[in-house]
C-alpha positions as CSV (number, residue, x, y, z in Angstrom):
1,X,11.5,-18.9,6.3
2,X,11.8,-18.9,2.3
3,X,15.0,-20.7,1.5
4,X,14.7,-19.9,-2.3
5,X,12.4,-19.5,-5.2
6,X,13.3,-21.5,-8.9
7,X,11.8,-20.4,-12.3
8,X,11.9,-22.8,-14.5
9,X,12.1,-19.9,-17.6
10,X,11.7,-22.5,-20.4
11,X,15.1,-20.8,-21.9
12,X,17.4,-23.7,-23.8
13,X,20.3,-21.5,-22.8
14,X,18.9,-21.0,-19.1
15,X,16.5,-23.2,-17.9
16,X,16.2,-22.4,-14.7
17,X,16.7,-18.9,-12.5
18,X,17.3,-19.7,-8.8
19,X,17.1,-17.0,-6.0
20,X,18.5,-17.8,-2.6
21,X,17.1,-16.0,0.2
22,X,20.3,-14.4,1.3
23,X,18.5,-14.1,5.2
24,X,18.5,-17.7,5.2
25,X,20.4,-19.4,8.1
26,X,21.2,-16.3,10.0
27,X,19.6,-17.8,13.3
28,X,15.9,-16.3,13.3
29,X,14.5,-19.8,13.5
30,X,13.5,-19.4,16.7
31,X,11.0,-16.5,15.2
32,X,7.6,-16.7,14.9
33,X,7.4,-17.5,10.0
34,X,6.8,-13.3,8.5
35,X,3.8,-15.2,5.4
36,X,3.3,-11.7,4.9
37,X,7.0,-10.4,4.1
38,X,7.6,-13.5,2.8
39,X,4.6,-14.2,0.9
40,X,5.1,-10.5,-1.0
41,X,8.7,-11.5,-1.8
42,X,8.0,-14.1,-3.8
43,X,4.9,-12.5,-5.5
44,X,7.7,-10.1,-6.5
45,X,10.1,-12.5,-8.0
46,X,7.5,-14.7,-9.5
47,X,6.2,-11.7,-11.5
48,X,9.6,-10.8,-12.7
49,X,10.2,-14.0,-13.9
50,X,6.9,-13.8,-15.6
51,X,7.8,-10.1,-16.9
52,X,10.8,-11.7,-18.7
53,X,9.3,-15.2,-19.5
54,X,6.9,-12.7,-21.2
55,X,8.2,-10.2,-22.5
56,X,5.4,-8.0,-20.0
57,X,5.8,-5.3,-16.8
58,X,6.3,-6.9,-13.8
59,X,3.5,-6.2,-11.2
60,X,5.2,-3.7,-9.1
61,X,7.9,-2.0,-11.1
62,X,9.6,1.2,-11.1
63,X,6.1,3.5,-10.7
64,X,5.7,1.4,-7.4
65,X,9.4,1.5,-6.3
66,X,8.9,5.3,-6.6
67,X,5.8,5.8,-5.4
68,X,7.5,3.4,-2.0
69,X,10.2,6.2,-2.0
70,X,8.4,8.9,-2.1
71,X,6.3,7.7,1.0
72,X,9.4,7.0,3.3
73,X,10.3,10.2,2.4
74,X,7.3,12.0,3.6
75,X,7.5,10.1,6.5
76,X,10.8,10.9,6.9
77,X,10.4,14.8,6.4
78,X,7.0,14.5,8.6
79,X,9.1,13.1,11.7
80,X,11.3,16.0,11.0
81,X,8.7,18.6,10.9
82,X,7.6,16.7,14.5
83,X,4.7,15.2,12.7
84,X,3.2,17.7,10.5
85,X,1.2,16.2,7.7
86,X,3.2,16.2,4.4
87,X,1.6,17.0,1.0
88,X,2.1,14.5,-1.8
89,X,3.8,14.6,-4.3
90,X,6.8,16.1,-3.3
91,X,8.5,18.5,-5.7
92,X,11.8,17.5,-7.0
93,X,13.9,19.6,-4.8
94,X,12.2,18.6,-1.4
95,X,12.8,15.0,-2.4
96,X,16.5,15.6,-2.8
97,X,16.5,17.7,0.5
98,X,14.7,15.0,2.1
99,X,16.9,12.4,1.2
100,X,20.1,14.2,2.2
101,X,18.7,14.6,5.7
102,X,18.0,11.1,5.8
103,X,21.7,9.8,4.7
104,X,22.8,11.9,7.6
105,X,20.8,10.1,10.3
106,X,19.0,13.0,11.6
């Protein structure tokens, strides 16, 4: 399992930028290694550290993160709909109705 990832950010006033895995020690040893999850983790922090080293975008930034979000929540309103296909994008207010269904649990 990653344990952590250091930068070394080349920053008098803060060298070096450590990230702990906060799953760490939580007794999934006995798993079978996630390289993938893990592997795309650390692709992710390396490029922010590289966005701020930099002064660039990171490789997946808030486009992506939305993009992620907007996918759960067509899967989300698709499991509702018992499966029915889902047109992307979603307007605005089927987002927000999506979203409150899914902070409810249903």
């Amino acid at each position: 399992m990653l344990e952590s990832i250091v930068a070394h950010t080349g920053d008098p006033e803060m060298p070096v930028v450590r990230w702990d895995n906060p799953l760490r020690g939580l007794g999934r040893e006995d798993h079978e290694p996630q390289w993938h999850d893990e592997i795309g983790v650390a692709s992710c922090l390396l490029s922010l550290v590289r966005a701020v080293r930099d002064d660039t975008e990171p490789s997946y930034g808030p486009l992506q993160g939305r993009m992620d979000q907007e996918i759960f929540l067509a899967i989300h309103k698709s499991a509702m709909e018992g499966g029915k296909p889902v047109a992307l994008p979603l307007n605005r207010d089927e987002a927000s109705a999506v979203e409150q269904e899914a902070a409810k649990g249903s």
